[in-house]
C-alpha positions in Angstrom: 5.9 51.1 90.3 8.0 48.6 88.1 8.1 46.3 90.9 4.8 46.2 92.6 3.3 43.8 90.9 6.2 41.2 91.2 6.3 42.3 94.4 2.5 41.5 95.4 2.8 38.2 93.5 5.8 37.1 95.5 3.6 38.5 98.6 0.9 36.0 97.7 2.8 32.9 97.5 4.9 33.5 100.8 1.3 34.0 102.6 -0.4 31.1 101.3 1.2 28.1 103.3 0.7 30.5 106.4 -3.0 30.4 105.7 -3.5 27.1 104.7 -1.2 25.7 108.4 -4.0 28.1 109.9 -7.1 26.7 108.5 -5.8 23.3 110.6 -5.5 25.4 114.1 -9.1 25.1 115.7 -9.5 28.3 117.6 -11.3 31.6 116.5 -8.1 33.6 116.2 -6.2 31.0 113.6 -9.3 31.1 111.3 -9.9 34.9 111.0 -6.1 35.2 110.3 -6.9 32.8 107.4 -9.6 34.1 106.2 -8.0 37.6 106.6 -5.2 36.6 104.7 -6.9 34.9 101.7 -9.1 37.8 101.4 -5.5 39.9 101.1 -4.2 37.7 98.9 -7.3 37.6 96.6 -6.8 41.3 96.6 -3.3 41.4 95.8 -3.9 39.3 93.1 -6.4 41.9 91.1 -4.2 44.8 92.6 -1.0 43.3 90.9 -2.6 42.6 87.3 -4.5 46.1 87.7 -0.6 48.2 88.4 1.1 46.2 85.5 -1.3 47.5 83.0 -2.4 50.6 83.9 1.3 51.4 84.5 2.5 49.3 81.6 5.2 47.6 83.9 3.6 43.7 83.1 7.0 41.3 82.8 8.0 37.9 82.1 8.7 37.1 85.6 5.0 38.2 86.3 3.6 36.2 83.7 5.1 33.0 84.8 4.7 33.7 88.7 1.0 35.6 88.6 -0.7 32.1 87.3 2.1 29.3 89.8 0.7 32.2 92.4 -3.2 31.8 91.5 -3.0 28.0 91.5 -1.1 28.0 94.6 -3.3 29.9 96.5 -6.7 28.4 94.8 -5.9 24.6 94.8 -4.1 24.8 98.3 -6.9 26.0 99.8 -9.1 24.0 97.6 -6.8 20.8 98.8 -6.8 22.0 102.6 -10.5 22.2 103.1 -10.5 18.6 101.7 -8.9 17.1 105.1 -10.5 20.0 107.2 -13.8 19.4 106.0 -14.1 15.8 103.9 -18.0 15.5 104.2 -18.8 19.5 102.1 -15.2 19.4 100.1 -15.3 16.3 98.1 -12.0 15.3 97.0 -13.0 14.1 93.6 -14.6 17.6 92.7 -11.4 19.5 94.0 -9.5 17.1 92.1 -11.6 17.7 89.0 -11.0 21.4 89.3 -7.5 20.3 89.6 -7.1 18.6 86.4 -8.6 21.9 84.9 -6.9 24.1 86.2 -2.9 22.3 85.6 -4.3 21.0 81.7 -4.8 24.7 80.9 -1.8 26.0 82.4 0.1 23.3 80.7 -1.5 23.6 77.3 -0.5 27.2 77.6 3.1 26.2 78.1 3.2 24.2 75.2 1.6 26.7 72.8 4.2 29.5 74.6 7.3 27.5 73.8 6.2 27.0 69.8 5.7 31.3 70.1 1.6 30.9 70.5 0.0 32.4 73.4 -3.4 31.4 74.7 -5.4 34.5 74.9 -7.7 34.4 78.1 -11.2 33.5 78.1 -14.1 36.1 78.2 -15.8 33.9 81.0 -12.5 33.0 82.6 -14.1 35.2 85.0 -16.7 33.2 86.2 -14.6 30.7 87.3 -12.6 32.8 88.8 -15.7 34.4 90.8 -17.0 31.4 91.3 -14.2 29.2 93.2 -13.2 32.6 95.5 -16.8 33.6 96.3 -17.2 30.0 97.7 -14.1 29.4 99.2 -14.5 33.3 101.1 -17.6 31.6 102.1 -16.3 28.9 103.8 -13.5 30.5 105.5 -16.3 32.7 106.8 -18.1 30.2 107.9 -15.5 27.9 109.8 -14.6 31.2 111.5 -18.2 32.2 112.5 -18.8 28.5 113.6 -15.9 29.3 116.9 -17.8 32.2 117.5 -20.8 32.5 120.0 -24.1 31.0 120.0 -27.2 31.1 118.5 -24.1 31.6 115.1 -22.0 28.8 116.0 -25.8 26.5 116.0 -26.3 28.3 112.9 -23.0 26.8 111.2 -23.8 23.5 112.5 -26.6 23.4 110.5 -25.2 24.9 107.3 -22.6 22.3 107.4 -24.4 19.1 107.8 -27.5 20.7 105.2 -25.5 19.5 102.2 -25.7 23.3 101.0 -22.0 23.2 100.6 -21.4 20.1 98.5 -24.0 21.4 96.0 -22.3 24.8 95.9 -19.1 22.7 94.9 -20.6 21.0 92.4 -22.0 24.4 90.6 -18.4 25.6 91.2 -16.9 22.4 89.4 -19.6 23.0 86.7 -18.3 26.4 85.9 -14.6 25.7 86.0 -14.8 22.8 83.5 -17.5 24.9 81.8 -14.9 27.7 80.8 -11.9 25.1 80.5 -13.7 23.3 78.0 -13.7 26.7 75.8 -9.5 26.3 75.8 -9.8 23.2 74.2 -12.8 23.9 71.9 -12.6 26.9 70.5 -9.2 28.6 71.6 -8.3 32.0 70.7 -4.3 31.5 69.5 -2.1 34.6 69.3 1.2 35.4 68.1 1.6 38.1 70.8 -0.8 39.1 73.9 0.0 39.9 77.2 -2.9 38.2 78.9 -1.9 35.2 81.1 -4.7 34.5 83.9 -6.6 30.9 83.1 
């Protein structure tokens, strides 16, 4: 078991540029692989943290890839949807989660190179929940809208309702929500094994 989680990390980031080069092909077969391999890689990425602890086989090549592997697979798919779908993925919010996201990761590295670790946040969690239920949501939807009728009028509508901007915005709201917590009131330690942001 040693190498399982490294392994499923490394498995994470090799799938990600396959999925988000899919998410540009316009048939029905391209999207369900995306969608099919985000949900994987979503998996893989509880399954990996699960094995290191319950196994107690966590290392420092897991701590450093598991978060590079999170962001990669998050903001790429964040960024993608962006050009695939300007008019529901406003730029300006994915680049807000963006500037989240990399200020906490970097904050992180600066406290781990003076021998401080940033413990994680109890409601890192929502943010977490929040940006994969919506992007699962919208991989769902761009493959139901190559489907068949009346499903493909369906996602028609859902697209040009709004209903997908607003649930960006909540999503933003949440992510700087539980960023802002790093910054105001951070939990320091001298030595913790927790690493997700």
């Amino acid at each position: 078991m040693k190498h399982v989680p490294n392994a499923l990390t490394i498995i994470r980031i090799v799938v990600t540029p396959i999925l988000l080069l899919l998410l540009f092909a316009d048939s029905l077969a391209a999207q369900a692989w995306a969608l099919g391999l985000f949900v994987f890689a979503s998996i893989s990425d509880w399954a990996d943290g699960k094995v290191a602890r319950r196994f107690g086989v966590g290392s420092r090549l897991g701590q450093f890839l598991d978060p590079i592997a999170d962001k990669v697979l998050v903001l790429g798919t964040f960024i993608t949807l962006v050009f695939v779908l300007p008019e529901d993925v406003a730029w300006w919010l994915v680049a807000i989660i963006a500037f989240r996201d990399l200020s906490v990761t970097v904050y992180r590295i600066i406290l781990k190179r003076s021998g401080r670790v940033l413990t994680t946040s109890r409601n890192a969690k929502w943010k977490t929940a929040a940006q994969l239920t919506f992007l699962i949501a919208v991989l769902v939807f761009l493959t139901a809208q190559r489907t068949f009728e009346p499903v493909v009028g369906w996602m028609e509508w859902l697209f040009a309702s709004g209903i997908l901007f607003w649930s960006l915005v909540v999503v933003t709201l949440v992510t700087v929500w539980t960023g802002a917590e790093y910054f105001i009131k951070p939990d320091i330690n001298a030595d913790t094994k927790e690493h997700a942001t």
